[in-house]
C-alpha positions in Angstrom: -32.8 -13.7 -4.4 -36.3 -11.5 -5.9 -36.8 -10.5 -2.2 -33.5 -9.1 -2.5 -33.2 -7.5 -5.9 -36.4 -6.2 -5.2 -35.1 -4.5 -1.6 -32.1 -3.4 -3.9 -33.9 -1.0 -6.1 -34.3 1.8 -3.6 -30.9 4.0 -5.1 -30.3 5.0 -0.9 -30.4 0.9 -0.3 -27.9 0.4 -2.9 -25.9 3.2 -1.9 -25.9 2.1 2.1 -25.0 -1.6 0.6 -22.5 -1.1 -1.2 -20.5 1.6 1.5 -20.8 -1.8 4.0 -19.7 -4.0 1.4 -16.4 -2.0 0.1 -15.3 -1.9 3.9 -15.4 -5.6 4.5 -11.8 -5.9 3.3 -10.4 -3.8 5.3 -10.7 -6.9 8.0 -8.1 -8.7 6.2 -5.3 -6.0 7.6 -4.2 -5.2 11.5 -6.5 -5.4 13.3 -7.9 -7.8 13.4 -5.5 -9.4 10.4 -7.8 -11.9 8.9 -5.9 -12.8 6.1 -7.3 -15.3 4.5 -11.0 -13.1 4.8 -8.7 -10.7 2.1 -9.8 -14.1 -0.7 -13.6 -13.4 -0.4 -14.2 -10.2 0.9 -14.9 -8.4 -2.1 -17.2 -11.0 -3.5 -20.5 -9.0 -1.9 -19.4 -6.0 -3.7 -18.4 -7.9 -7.5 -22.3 -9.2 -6.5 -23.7 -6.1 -6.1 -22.0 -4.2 -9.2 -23.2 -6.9 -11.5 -26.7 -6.8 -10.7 -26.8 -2.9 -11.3 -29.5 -2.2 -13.7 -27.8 0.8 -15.9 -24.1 1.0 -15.8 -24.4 4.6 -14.4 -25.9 2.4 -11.0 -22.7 0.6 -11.5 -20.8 3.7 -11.8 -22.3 4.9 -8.3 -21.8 1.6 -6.7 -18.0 2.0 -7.5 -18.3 5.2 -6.1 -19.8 3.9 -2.8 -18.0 0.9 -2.2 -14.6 2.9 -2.8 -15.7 5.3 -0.1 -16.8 2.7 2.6 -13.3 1.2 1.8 -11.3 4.0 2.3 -13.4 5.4 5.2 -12.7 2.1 7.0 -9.2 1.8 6.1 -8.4 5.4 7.3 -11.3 5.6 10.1 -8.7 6.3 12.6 -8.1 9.4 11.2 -11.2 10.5 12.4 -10.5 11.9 16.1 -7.8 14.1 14.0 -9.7 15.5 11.1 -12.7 15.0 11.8 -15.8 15.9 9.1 -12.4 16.3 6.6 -11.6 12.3 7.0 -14.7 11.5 4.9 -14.5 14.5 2.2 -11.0 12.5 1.8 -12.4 9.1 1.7 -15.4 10.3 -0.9 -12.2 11.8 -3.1 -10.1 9.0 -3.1 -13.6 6.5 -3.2 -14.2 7.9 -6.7 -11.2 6.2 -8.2 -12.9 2.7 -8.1 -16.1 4.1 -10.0 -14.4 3.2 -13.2 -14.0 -0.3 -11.6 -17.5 -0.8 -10.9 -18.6 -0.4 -14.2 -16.0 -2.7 -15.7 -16.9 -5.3 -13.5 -20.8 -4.9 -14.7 -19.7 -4.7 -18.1 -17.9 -8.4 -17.7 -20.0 -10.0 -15.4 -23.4 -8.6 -16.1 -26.8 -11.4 -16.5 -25.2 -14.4 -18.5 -22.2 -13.9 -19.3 -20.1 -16.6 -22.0 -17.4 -18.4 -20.3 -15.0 -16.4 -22.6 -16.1 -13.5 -21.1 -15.6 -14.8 -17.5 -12.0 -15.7 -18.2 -11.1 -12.1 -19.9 -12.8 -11.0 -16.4 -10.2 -12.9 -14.3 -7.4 -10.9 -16.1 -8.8 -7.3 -16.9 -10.8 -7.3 -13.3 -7.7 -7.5 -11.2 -5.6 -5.3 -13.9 -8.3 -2.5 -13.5 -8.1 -3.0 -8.9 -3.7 -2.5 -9.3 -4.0 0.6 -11.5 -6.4 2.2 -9.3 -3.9 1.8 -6.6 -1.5 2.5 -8.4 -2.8 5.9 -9.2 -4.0 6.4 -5.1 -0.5 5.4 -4.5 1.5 8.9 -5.4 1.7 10.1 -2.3 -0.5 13.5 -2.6 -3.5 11.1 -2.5 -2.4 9.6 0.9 0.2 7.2 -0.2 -0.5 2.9 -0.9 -1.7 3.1 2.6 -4.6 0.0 2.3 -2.9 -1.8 -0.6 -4.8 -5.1 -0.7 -1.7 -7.1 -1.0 -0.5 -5.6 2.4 -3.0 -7.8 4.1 -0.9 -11.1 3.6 2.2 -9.7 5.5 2.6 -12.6 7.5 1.6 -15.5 5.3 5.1 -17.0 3.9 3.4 -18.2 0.8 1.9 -14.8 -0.2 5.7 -13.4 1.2 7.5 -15.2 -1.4 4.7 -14.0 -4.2 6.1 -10.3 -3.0 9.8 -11.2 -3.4 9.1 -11.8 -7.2 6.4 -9.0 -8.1 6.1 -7.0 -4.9 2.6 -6.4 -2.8 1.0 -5.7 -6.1 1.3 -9.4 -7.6 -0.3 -10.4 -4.1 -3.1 -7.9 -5.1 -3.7 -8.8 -8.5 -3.9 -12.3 -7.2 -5.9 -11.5 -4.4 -8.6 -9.5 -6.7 -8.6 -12.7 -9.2 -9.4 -15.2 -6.3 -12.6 -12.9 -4.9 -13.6 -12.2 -9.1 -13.6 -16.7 -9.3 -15.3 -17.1 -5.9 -17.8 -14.4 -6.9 -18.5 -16.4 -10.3 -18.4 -19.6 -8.3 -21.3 -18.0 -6.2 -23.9 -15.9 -8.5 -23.0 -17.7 -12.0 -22.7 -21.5 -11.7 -23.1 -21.9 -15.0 -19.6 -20.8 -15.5 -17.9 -22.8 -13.1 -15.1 -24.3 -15.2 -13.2 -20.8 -16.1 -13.8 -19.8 -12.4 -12.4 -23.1 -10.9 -9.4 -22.4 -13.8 -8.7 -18.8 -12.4 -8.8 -20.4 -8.7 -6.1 -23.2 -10.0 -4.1 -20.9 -11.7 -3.6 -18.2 -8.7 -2.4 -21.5 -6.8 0.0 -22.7 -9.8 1.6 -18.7 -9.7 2.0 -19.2 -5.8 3.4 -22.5 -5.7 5.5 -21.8 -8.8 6.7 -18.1 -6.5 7.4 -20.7 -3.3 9.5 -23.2 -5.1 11.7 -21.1 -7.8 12.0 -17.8 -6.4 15.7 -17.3 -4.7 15.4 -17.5 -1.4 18.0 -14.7 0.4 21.6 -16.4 1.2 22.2 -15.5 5.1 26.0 -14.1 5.0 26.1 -12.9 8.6 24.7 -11.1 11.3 24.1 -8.2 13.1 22.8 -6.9 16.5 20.6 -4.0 16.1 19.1 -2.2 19.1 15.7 -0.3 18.8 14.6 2.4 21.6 10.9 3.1 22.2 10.5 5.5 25.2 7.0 5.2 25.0 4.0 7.7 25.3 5.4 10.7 27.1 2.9 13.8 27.5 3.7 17.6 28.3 4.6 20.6 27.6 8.2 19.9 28.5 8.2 16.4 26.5 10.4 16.9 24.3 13.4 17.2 27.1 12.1 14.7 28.7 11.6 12.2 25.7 14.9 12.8 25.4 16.2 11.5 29.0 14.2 8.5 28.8 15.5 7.6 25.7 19.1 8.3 27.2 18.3 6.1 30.4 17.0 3.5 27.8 20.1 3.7 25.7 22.1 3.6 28.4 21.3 0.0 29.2 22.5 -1.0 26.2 26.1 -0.8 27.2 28.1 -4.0 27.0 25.8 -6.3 25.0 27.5 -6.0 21.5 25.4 -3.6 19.6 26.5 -2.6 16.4 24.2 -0.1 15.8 21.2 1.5 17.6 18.0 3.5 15.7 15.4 5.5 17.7 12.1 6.9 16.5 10.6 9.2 14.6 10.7 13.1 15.9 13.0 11.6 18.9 15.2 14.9 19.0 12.9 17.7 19.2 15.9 20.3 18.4 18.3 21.0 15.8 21.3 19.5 17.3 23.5 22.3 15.6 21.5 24.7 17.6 21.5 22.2 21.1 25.6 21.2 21.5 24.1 20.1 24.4 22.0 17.5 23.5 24.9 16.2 20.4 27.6 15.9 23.6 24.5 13.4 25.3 24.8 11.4 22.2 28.1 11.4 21.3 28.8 10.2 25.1 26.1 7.4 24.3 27.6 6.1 21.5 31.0 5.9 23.6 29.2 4.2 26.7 27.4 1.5 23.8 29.9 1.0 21.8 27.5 1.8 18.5 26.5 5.0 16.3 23.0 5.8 16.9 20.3 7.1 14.6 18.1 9.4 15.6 15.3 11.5 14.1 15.2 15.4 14.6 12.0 17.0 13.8 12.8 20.9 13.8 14.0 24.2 12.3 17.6 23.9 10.6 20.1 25.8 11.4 21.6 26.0 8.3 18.5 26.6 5.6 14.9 28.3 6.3 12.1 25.6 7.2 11.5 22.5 9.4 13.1 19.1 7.9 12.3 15.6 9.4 16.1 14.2 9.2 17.3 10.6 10.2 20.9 11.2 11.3 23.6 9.2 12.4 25.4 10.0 15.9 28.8 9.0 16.4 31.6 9.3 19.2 32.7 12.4 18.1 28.8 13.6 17.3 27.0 13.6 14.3 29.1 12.0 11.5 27.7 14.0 8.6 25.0 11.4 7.1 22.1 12.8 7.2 18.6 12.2 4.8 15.7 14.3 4.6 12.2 13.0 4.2 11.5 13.2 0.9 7.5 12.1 1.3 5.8 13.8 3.2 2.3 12.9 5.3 -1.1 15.0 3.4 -2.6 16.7 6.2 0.3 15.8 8.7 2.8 17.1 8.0 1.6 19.9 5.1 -1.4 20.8 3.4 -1.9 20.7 -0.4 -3.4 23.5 -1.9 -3.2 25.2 1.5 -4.4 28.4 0.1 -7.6 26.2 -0.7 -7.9 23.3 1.7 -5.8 25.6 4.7 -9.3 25.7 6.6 -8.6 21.8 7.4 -6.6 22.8 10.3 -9.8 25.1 11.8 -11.6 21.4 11.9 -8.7 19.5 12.8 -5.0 18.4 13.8 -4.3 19.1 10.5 -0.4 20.5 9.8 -0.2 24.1 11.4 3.1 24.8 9.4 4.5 23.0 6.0 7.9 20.5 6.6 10.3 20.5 3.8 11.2 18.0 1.6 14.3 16.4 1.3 15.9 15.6 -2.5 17.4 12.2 -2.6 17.4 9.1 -0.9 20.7 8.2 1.5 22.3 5.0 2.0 24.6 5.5 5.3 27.7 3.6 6.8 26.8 3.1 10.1 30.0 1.6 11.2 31.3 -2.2 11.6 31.4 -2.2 7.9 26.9 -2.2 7.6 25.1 0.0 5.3 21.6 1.6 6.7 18.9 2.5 4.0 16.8 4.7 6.3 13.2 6.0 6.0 10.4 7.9 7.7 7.3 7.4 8.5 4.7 6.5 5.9 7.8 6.4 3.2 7.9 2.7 4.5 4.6 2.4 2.7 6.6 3.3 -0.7 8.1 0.1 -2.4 9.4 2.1 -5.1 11.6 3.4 -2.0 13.2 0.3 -0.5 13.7 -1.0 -4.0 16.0 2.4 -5.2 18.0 1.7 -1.4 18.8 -1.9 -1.8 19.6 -1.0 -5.4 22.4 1.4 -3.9 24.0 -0.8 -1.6 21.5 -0.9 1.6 22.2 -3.8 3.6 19.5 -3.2 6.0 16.1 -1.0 6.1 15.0 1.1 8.5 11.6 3.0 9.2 11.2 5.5 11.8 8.0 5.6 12.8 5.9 7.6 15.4 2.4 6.8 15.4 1.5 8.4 18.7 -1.3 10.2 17.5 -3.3 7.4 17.3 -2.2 5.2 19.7 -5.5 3.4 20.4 -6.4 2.5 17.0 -5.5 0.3 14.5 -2.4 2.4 13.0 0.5 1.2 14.7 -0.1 -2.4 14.2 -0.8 -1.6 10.4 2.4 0.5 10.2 4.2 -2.2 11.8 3.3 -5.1 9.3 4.2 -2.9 6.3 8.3 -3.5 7.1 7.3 -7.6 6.5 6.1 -6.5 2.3 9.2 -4.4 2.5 11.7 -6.7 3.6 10.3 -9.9 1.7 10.3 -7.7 -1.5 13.6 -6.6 -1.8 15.6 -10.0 0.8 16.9 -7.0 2.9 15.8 -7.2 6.6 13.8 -4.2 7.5 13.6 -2.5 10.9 10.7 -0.1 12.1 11.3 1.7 15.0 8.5 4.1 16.4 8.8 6.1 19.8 5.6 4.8 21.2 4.9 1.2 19.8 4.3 -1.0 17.5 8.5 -1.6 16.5 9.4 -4.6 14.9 12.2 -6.2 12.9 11.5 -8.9 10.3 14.1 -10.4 8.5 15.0 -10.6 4.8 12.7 -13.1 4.0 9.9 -11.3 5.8 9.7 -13.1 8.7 9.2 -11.8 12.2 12.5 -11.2 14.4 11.9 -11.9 17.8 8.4 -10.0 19.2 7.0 -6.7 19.0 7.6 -3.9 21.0 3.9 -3.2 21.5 1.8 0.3 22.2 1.9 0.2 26.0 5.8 -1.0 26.2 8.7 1.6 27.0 12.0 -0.4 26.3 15.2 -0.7 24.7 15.5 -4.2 22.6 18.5 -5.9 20.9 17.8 -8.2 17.5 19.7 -10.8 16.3 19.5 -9.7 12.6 20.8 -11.8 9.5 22.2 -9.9 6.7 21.6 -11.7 3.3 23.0 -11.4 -0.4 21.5 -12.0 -3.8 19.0 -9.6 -5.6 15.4 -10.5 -5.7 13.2 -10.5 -9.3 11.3 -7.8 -7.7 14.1 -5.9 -7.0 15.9 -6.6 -10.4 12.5 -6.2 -12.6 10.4 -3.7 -10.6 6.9 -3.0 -11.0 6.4 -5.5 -13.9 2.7 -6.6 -12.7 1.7 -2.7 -12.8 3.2 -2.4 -16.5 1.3 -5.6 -17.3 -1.9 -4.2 -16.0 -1.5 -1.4 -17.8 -1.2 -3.7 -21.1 -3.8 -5.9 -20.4 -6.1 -2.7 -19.6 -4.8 -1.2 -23.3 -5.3 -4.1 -25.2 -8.8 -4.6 -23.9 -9.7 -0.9 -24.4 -8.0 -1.1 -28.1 -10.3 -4.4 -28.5 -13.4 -3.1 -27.1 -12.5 0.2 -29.7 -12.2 -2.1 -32.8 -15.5 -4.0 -31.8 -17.5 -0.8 -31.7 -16.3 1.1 -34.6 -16.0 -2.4 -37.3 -19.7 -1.4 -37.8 -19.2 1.9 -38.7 -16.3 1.3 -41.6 -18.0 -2.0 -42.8 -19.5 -1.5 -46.2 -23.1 -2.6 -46.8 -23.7 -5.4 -48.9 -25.2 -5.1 -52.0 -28.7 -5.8 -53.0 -29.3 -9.0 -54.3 -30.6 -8.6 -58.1 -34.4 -10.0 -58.5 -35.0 -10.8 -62.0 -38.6 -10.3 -62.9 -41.1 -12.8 -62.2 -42.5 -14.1 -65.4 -46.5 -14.4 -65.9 -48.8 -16.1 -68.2 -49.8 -13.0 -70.1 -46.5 -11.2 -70.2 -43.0 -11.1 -70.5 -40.2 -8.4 -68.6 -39.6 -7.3 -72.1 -43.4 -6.3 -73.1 -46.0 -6.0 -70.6 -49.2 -7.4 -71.8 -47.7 -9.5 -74.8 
């Protein structure tokens, strides 16, 4: 351990350390979805911030560990934008600076076992708010929440369906702050073992009181991935292979079919063309059909990225807007300032407009479609507000094309699980060139993916279910109570420093005179 505090004092050492050590989680999510390494893998980093010698270090291990962390978590951003991926990841990195010096201040040489416990609490509150604040979606989005790792553990699935992903992160952060005491500070094992018991009493307690959803019937849902297509011309001829693909859908009882993201290059008010294909579809199938246009409207200045539902008779008149929009991809803030991205990068040539208000549409057969785009799947403020307005099912359209070899799709893909577990809705998320799944309203997995190198039309067997979840009903309670806990100990911490200030000093204890053999107080001398 001296060989290794002493290799630690070199700031550049430290620095290098930590950036490894805050990017070790990211091996909880897809790929390669170690789940369970989500329990420990921040226990090198709560090491390293404790040992800091000032709690500036600890301020700059923050700093570093946040960066590595987001710099894995979005490395596949890289081939995209390039030198501009790690000014990002150094911007959003700073947010967990506070955090570093919090968990020094608690956990710091001996700490009492007092201390330890108020760790287990305020440690995991300070992690949620600083994803709560990276959450608002001109930082990127909750893209990386830790809680997102667990999307297919059941367990941690019912945790969601009572506090959403951020009760799984809160618990998650608790489990590495007990390990971590378990590891450097033996002496306070009790209150560690305690925290450890506790985070299994709050899961156990989720898995056996929670409602589960009540299964009231079901539907068959049909997702379309035409796969990579590449061009000049793709856009047409995305478009027939998703037609051949539809096509085959024809006789097999589909109630309603959803393709991908920025499947219909054109403005279907300027193509008649291309609404007569689709209306002819949804003839030959038997089913409406969402789609995704990704262009210049007709009818207002600007491009929109719209989910609309075809009918037999052509569009039917529901229509939503993106309202969330990708940083970078699909606009630039403070393009007068940060517009030289796109000389270094893919970055977004032209800004896409944002839609106003969320839409809940009837998709025929009596079933009501909450539909999303993109990274708004991310958002479970989102899927909360459509189940609150009647959605009966969830669907994400997706197109993560861009960065087909990496780790994106899969990640994207296992977001719809949170989603659909949080709110006992089942969630579809169909992309135009893989990964698509559907999981069903407890979270669980519908039949198998539709994976990156797969062109194919699939039918689900989705069940509908009832009931509203405490999550859904109660919202973002364990934010609000991290914020509290996070107030309270400030106010504490206030009162503690300024007591000394307002105390007033005792008084001086009165001495009489002492009394000798050739005097008195009274007369000297006498």
């Amino acid at each position: 351990m001296q060989t290794i505090n002493h290799w630690l004092t070199s700031p550049w050492r430290r620095s290098i350390t930590a950036v490894l050590a805050g990017a070790l989680p990211v091996l909880a999510f897809p790929e390669p979805s170690w789940w369970w390494f989500a329990y420990v893998a921040l226990v090198p980093w709560i090491a390293l911030l404790r040992s800091a010698p000032t709690g500036r270090r600890a301020l700059h291990d923050g700093w570093w560990g946040g960066f590595g962390f987001m710099l894995a978590m979005h490395h596949w951003l890289l081939p995209n934008l390039h030198v501009f991926t790690f000014v990002i990841a150094a911007l959003l990195g700073a947010l967990w600076a506070p955090w570093g010096w919090l968990v020094r201040r608690f956990l710091a040489a001996r700490p009492s076992p007092g201390r330890v416990v108020a760790a287990l609490v305020v440690l995991p509150s300070g992690w949620l708010l600083i994803e709560l604040v990276r959450s608002w979606q001109g930082l990127g989005g909750p893209w990386g929440v830790l809680g997102s790792s667990q999307w297919e553990v059941e367990p941690a699935l019912r945790v969601a369906s009572v506090g959403g992903v951020w009760l799984i992160s809160f618990l998650i952060v608790g489990v590495n702050v007990a390990v971590a005491v378990l590891v450097v500070l033996r002496r306070c094992r009790v209150p560690a073992l305690a925290g450890v018991l506790a985070t299994a009493v709050a899961a156990s307690a989720a898995w056996v009181w929670s409602p589960r959803p009540d299964v009231e019937n079901r539907v068959r849902i049909a997702v379309v991935q035409p796969g990579v297509i590449q061009g000049a011309d793709r856009p047409e001829r995305r478009f027939d292979r998703e037609e051949q693909l539809t096509r085959e859908l024809a006789g097999q009882g589909v109630d309603v079919i959803v393709w991908g993201e920025s499947s219909v290059g054109y403005d279907l008010d300027d193509r008649p063309d291309f609404a007569r294909r689709l209306a002819a579809l949804s003839r030959e199938t038997g089913a409406n059909i969402l789609v995704n246009v990704d262009a210049q409207r007709s009818d207002r200045p600007g491009i929109y990225k719209s989910s609309i539902l075809v009918g037999t008779d052509g569009p039917t008149g529901a229509r939503y807007d993106k309202m969330r929009l990708v940083p970078f991809g699909e606009y630039i803030p403070l393009r007068s300032m940060l517009g030289w991205a796109t000389s270094v990068g893919k970055a977004a040539a032209e800004d896409r407009r944002r839609g106003t208000e969320q839409v809940v549409m009837d998709a025929g057969h009596g079933l009501r479609i909450g539909p999303m785009v993109c990274f708004e799947s991310a958002f479970s403020d989102m899927s909360r507000n459509l189940v609150d307005h009647g959605a009966e099912v969830l669907i994400a359209q997706s197109a993560t094309s861009t960065f087909q070899q990496s780790w994106a799709p899969e990640q994207h893909a296992s977001l719809a699980a949170l989603r659909a577990a949080e709110t006992g809705r089942p969630m579809v998320h169909a992309t135009l060139t893989g990964v698509s799944a559907v999981y069903g309203p407890s979270g669980q997995r519908m039949g198998s993916w539709l994976g990156t190198s797969e062109s194919a039309s699939t039918v689900y067997e989705v069940p509908l279910a009832g009931g509203v979840t405490p999550y859904v009903r109660f919202g973002d309670w364990p934010l609000q109570a991290a914020l509290l806990i996070i107030a309270a100990w400030a106010a504490t911490e206030g009162i503690r420093t300024l007591r000394p200030r307002f105390r007033r000093p005792a008084p001086e204890p009165r001495v009489r005179p002492a009394r000798t053999a050739h005097g008195s107080p009274a007369r000297p001398g006498r």
